[in-house]
C-alpha positions as CSV (number, residue, x, y, z in Angstrom):
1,X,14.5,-15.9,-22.2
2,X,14.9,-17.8,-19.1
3,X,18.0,-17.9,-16.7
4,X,20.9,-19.9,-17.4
5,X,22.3,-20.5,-13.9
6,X,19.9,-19.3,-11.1
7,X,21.6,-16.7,-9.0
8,X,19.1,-17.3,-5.1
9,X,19.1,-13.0,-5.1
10,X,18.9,-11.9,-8.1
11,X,14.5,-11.9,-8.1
12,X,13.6,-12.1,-11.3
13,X,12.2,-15.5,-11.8
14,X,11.5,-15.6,-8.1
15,X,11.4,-14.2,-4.8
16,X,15.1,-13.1,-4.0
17,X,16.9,-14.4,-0.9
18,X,17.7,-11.8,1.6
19,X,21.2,-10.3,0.7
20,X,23.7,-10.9,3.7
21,X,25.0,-8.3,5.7
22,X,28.2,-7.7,6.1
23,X,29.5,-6.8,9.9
24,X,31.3,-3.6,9.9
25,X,34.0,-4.5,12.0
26,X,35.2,-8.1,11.0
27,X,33.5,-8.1,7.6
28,X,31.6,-11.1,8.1
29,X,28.6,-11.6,5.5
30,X,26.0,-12.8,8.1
31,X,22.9,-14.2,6.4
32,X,20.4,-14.8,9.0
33,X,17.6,-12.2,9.3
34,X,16.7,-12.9,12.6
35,X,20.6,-11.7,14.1
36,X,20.9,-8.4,15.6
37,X,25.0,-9.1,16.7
38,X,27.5,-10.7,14.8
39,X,28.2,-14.8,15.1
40,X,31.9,-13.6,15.2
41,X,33.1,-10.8,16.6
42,X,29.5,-9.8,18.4
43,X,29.5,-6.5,16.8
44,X,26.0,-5.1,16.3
45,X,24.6,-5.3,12.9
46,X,22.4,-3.3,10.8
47,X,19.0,-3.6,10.9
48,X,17.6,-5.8,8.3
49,X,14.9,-4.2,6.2
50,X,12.4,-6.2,4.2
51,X,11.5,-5.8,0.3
52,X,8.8,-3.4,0.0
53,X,6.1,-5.2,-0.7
54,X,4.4,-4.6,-4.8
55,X,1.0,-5.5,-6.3
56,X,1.7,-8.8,-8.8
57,X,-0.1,-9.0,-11.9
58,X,-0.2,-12.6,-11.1
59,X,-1.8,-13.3,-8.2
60,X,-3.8,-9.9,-8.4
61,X,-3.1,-8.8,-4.3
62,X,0.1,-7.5,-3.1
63,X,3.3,-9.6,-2.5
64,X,5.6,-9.8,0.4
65,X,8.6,-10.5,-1.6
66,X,7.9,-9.8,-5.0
67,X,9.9,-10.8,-7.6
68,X,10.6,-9.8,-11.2
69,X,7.1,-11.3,-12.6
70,X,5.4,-9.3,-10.3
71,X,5.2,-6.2,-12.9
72,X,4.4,-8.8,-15.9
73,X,1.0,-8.8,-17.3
74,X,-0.4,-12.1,-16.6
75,X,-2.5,-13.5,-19.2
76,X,-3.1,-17.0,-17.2
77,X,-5.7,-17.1,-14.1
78,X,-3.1,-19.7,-12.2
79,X,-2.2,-18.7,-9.1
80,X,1.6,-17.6,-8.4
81,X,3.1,-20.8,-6.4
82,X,5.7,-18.5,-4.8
83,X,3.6,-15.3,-3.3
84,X,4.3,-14.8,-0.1
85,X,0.8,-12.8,2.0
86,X,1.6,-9.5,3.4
87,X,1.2,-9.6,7.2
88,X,-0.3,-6.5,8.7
89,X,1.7,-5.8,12.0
């Protein structure tokens, strides 16, 4: 059964979005990985911390951001148009 509305995080059709963190002092939800300090207040933010990356059955290496098909047996030999390389480093 496929989804019905697409939620961006919830991963199981594809790779989730990163969930935004919210700042601890104002509240703000900040999406953007790549900020270490809030866009509003300037309070620091928790570090981000990727999706552990998981072997899919689809594209037979492991995935960067995995998502829910990842764990399905794949019967087809097409390749997964989402899979994201793991980058060593």
């Amino acid at each position: 059964m496929g989804c019905y509305l697409h939620n961006p995080y919830c991963g199981k059709c594809r790779p989730p979005l990163p969930m935004p963190r919210p700042c601890s002092v104002c509240k703000t939800l900040c999406e953007d990985i790549t900020l270490t300090h809030c866009a509003e207040c300037g309070a620091e933010l928790a570090p981000y911390v990727p999706p552990v990356p998981r072997y899919c059955n689809r594209q037979q290496e492991l995935c960067a951001n995995p998502c829910g098909k990842a764990e399905a047996v794949s019967l087809s030999h097409n390749p997964c148009p989402l899979h994201t390389r793991v980058v060593e480093g």
